[in-house]
C-alpha positions in Angstrom: 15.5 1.9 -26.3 15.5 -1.8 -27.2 13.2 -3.9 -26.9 13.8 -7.9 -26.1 11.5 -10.6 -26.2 12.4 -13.5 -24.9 11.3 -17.1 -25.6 9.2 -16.6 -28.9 6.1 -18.6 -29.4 3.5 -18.2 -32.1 1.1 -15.4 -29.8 3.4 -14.3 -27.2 6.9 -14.0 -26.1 7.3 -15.7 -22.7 9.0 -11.8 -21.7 9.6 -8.5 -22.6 12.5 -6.6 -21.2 12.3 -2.7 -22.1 13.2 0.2 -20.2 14.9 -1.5 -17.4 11.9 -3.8 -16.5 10.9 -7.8 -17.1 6.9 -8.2 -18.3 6.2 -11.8 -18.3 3.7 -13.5 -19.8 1.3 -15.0 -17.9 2.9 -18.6 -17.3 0.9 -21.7 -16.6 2.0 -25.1 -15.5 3.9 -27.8 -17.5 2.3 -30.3 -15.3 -1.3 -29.9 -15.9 -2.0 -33.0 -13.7 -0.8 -31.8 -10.3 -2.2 -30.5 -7.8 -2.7 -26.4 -7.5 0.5 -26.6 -4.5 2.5 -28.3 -7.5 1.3 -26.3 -10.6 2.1 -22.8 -8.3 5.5 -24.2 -7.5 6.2 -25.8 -10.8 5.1 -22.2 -12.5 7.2 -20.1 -9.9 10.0 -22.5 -11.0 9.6 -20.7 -14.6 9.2 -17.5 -13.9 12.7 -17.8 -12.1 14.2 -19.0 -15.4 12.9 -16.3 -17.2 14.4 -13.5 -14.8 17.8 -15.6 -14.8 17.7 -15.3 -18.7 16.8 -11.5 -18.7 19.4 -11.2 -16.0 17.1 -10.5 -12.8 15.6 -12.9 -10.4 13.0 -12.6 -7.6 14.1 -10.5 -5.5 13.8 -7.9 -8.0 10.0 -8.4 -8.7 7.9 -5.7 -8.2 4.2 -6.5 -8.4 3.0 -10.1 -9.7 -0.4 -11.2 -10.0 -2.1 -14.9 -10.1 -5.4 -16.3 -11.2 -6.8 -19.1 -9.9 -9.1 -21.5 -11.8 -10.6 -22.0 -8.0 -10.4 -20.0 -5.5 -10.7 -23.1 -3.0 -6.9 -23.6 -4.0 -5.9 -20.0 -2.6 -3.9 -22.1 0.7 -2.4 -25.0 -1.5 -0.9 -21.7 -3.9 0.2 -19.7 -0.6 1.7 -22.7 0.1 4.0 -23.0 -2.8 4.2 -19.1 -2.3 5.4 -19.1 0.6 8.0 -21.6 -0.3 9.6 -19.6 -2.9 8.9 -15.9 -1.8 12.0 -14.2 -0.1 10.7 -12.4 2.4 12.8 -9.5 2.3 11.6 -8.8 -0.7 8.0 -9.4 -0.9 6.3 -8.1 -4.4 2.9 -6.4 -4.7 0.5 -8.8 -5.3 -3.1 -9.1 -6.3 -5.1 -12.8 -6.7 -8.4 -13.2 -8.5 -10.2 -16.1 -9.7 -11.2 -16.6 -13.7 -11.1 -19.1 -15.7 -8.1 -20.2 -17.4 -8.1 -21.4 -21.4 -7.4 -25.0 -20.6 -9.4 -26.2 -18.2 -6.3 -28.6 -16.3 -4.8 -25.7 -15.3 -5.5 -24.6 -11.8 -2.8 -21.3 -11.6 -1.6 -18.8 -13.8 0.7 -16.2 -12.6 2.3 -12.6 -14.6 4.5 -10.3 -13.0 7.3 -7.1 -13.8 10.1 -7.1 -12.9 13.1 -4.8 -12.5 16.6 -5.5 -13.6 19.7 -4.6 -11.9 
């Protein structure tokens, strides 16, 4: 079977897709100054463009899980959450707190994903 990586950086490829599923990486925000709300939704906003690229999207995933730096910011991420789950399609989830390698970040969220 193949094996595509998608978006190459030094360590890590931002995903895999192999055997009909999407493993992300685990993507942090591009903001590092906003707020947890902002950094979940600004990190959700990613993972959607890297199941559009390995042609799946949400609705698709099938478990996800998200680290806090805080786990004070567990409503301001449900927030954001809730704003881009479809609820029809709700993913298994877990949530943890650890800390993250750069210390501005306040989420960091992996997942798999199934394609079409």
């Amino acid at each position: 079977m193949t094996i595509v990586r998608l978006q190459p950086e030094a360590r890590l490829s931002g995903a895999v897709v192999h055997g009909g599923l999407v493993y992300l990486a685990g993507q942090v925000p591009d903001d590092p100054g906003a707020d947890a709300r902002g950094q979940t939704a600004d990190v959700l906003r990613q993972i959607d463009a890297l199941l559009a690229e390995a042609g799946t999207d949400k609705t698709r995933m099938l478990s996800m899980q998200v680290v806090l730096a805080d786990l004070a910011d567990y409503g301001a991420m449900n927030q954001a959450w809730d704003d881009w789950l479809d609820p029809a399609h709700r993913p298994a989830r877990m949530t943890i707190q650890a800390g993250l390698a750069d210390p501005a970040w306040r989420v960091e969220i992996t997942g798999i994903a199934a394609l079409p």
